[in-house]
C-alpha positions in Angstrom: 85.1 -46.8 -137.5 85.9 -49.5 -139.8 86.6 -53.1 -138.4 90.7 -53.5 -138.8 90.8 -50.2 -136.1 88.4 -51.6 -133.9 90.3 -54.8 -133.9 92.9 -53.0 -133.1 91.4 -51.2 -130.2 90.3 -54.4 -128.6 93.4 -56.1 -129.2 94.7 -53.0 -127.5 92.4 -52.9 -124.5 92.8 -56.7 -124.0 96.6 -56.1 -123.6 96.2 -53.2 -121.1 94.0 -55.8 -119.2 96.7 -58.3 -119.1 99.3 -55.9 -118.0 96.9 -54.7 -115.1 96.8 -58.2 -113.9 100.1 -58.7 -113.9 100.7 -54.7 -111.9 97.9 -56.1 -109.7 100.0 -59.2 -109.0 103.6 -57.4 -108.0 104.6 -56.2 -105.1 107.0 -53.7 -103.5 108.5 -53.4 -100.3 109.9 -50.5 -98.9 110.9 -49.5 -95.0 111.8 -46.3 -93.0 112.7 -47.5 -89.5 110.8 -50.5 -88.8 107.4 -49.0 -90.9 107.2 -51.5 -93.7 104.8 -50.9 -96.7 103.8 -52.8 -99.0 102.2 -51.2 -102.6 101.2 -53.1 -105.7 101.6 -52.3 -109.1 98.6 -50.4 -110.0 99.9 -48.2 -106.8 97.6 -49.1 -104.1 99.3 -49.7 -100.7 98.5 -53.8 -100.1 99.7 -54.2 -96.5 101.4 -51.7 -93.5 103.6 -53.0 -90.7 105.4 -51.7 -88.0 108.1 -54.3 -88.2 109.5 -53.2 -84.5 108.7 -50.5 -81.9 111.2 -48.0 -82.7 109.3 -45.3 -84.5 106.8 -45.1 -81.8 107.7 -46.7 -78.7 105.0 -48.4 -76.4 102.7 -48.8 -78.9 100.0 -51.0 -77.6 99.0 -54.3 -79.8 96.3 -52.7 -80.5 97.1 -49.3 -80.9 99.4 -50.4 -83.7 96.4 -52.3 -85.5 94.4 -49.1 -85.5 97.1 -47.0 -86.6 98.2 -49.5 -89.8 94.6 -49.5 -91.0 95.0 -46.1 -90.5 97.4 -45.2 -92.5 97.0 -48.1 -95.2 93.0 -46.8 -95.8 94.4 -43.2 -96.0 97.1 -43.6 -98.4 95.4 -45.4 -100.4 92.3 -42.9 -100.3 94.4 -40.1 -101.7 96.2 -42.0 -104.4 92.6 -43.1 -105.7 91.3 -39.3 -105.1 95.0 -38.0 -106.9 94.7 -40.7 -110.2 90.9 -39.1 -110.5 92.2 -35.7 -110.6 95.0 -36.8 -113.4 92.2 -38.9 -115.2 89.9 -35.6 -115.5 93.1 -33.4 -116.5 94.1 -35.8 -119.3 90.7 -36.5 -120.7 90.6 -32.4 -121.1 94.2 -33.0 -123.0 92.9 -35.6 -125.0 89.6 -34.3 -125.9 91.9 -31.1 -127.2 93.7 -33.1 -129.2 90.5 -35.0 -130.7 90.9 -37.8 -128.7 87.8 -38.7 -127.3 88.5 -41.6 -124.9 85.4 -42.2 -122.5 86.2 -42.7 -118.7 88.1 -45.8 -117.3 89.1 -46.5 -121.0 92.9 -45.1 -119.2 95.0 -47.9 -117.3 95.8 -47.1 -114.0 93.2 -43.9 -114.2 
C-alpha cells in the first residue's frame, strides 16, 4: 500500500472517530405512556424511566428500580449481540468483494 492511501485511510479512520464521539455525545428521547428511554447515538439505551405509574400501577420504589435496570441491561444486550451479527454478515460481503477490512475497523459494528 503506498503512503498517499494510507494517509488516506487514517485520515479516514480519524474522522469516523470524531463522528463516534459526537453519536456518543447525542441523545434521544422517546415515551410510550409514562416509560421514557433514553438511547445515544451509537444506539445504546443511556437511561430508562417510568415517568409515572400508569403502565404498571403499584409498582413499588423499588420494584421499578429493578425493573429499569432490567430492561435498560437487556436492550442494550441485544442491540450489542444484533450489531455483531451484522458486523460478521458484512465482513463476509466485503471479503466477497475484496475488501478485507479486519474487525472493529466498521463504526458502529
Amino acid at each position: 500500500m503506498d503512503m498517499s492511501k494510507m494517509w488516506e485511510l487514517m485520515k479516514l479512520q480519524q474522522e469516523a472517530m470524531k463522528i463516534k464521539k459526537e453519536l456518543e455525545n447525542t441523545i434521544i428521547e422517546a415515551e410510550v405512556n409514562g416509560l421514557v428511554i433514553s438511547v445515544n447515538g451509537e444506539m445504546k439505551v443511556d437511561k430508562v424511566d417510568f415517568e409515572t405509574k400508569d403502565l404498571i400501577p403499584g409498582l413499588s420504589e423499588s420494584a421499578q428500580k429493578a425493573l429499569e435496570e432490567a430492561i435498560l441491561q437487556a436492550v442494550n444486550k441485544g442491540t450489542k449481540k444484533a450489531q455483531e451479527v451484522a458486523a460478521e454478515k458484512m465482513q463476509w460481503v466485503m471479503s466477497q468483494m475484496g475488501l478485507n477490512i479486519p474487525a472493529g475497523w466498521l463504526p458502529g459494528m
